[in-house]
C-alpha positions in Angstrom: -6.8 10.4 -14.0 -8.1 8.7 -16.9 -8.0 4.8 -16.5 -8.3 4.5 -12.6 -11.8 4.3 -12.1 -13.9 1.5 -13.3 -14.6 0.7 -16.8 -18.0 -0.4 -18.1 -18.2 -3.1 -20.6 -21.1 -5.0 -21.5 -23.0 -3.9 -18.2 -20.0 -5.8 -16.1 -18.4 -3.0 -13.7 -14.8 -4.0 -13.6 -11.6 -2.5 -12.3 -8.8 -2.3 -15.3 -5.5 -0.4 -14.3 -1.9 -0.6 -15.3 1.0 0.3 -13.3 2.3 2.9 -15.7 -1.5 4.7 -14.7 -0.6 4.5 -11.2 3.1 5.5 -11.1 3.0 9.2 -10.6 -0.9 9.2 -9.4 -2.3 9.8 -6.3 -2.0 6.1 -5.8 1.2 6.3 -6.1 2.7 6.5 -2.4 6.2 7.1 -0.9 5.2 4.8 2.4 8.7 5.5 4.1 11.6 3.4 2.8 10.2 3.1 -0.4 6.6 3.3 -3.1 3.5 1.7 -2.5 1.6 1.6 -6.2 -1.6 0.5 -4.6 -4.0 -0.8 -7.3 -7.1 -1.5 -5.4 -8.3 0.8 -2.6 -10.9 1.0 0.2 -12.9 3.1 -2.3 -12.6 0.4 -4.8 -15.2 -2.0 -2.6 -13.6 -5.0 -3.3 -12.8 -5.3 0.7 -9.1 -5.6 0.2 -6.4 -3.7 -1.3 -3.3 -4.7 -3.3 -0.2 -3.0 -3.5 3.0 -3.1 -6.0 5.5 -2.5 -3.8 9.4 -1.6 -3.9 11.6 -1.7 -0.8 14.7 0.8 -1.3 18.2 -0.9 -1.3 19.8 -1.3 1.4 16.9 0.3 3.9 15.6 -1.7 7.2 11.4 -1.3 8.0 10.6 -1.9 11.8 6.8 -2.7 11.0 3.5 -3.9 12.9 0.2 -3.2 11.3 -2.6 -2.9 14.1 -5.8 -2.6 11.8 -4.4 -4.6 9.1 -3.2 -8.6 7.8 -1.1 -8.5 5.0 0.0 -10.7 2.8 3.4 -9.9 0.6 5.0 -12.1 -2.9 8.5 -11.3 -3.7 8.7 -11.1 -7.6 11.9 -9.0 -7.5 15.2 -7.8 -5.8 16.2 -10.5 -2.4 15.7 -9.4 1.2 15.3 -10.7 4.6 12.4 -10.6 7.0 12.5 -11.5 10.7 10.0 -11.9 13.5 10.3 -10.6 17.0 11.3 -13.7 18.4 14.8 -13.5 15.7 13.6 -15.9 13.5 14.9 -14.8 9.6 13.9 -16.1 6.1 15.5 -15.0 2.9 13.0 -12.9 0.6 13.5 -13.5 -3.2 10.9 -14.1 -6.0 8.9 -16.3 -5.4 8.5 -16.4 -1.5 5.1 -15.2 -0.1 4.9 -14.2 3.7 1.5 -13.7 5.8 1.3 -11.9 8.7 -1.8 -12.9 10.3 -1.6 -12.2 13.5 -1.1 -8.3 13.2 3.4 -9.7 13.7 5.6 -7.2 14.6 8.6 -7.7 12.1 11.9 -5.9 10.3 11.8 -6.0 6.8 15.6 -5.4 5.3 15.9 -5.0 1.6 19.3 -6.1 0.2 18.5 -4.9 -3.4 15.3 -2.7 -4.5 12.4 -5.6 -3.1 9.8 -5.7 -5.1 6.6 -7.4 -3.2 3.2 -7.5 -4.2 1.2 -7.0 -0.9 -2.2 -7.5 0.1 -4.2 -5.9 3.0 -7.4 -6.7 4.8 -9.3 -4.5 5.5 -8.7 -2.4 2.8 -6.6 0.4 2.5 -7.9 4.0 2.7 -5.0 5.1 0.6 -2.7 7.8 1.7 -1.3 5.6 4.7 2.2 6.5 5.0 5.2 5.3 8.1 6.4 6.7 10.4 10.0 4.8 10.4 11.9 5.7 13.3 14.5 2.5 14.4 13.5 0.5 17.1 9.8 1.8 17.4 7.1 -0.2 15.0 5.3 1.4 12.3 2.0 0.7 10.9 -1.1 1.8 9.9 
């Protein structure tokens, strides 16, 4: 697709894309309760990738990422994460969360959740979950 890889200007190699070039791409992921538009990729070489995600309405994510640290922004919607110990805090624009210590956590999206989500090391691309209640899920 036109517009996803990088453009050349002036010598300078950069990476230009809009989300309305990666709705409907291959970039363009249902990862389980919801779509990961994932900007930057593996394949991109930047070393990390970053995701526009949406949580659906009303859905509850049991997650732990093994090979990953992630970073997520609320810029839409209001939801709730909590640890493993019980702890909850309130997601609504504006609050960042960091999981940097591979945390096992349940993410619960009152509205559509819209979080902008960063992983290192990078994404390959077509990582997906395996959501099934009270087992983790993560790539």
């Amino acid at each position: 697709m036109s517009g996803l890889a990088r453009s050349h200007t002036r010598g300078m190699r950069m990476i230009v894309r809009t989300l309305q070039q990666i709705i409907g791409s291959d970039r363009d992921i249902d990862w389980g309760n919801g779509r990961s538009r994932r900007f930057l990729l593996q394949s991109d070489g930047l070393g990390f990738a970053l995701c526009d995600t949406v949580v659906r309405a009303g859905s509850e994510s049991r997650l732990e990422y093994k090979n990953h640290l992630e970073a997520c922004y609320c810029i839409e919607g209001s939801g709730e994460l909590e640890d493993e110990n019980g702890n909850r805090w309130q997601l609504v624009p504006g609050v960042l969360y960091a999981l940097n210590q591979h945390d096992k956590h349940l993410l619960r999206a009152k509205t559509d959740l819209r979080l902008i989500c960063v992983f290192n090391p990078a994404l390959t691309g077509n990582e997906r979950h395996a959501l099934s209640g009270q087992v983790s899920s993560g790539y």
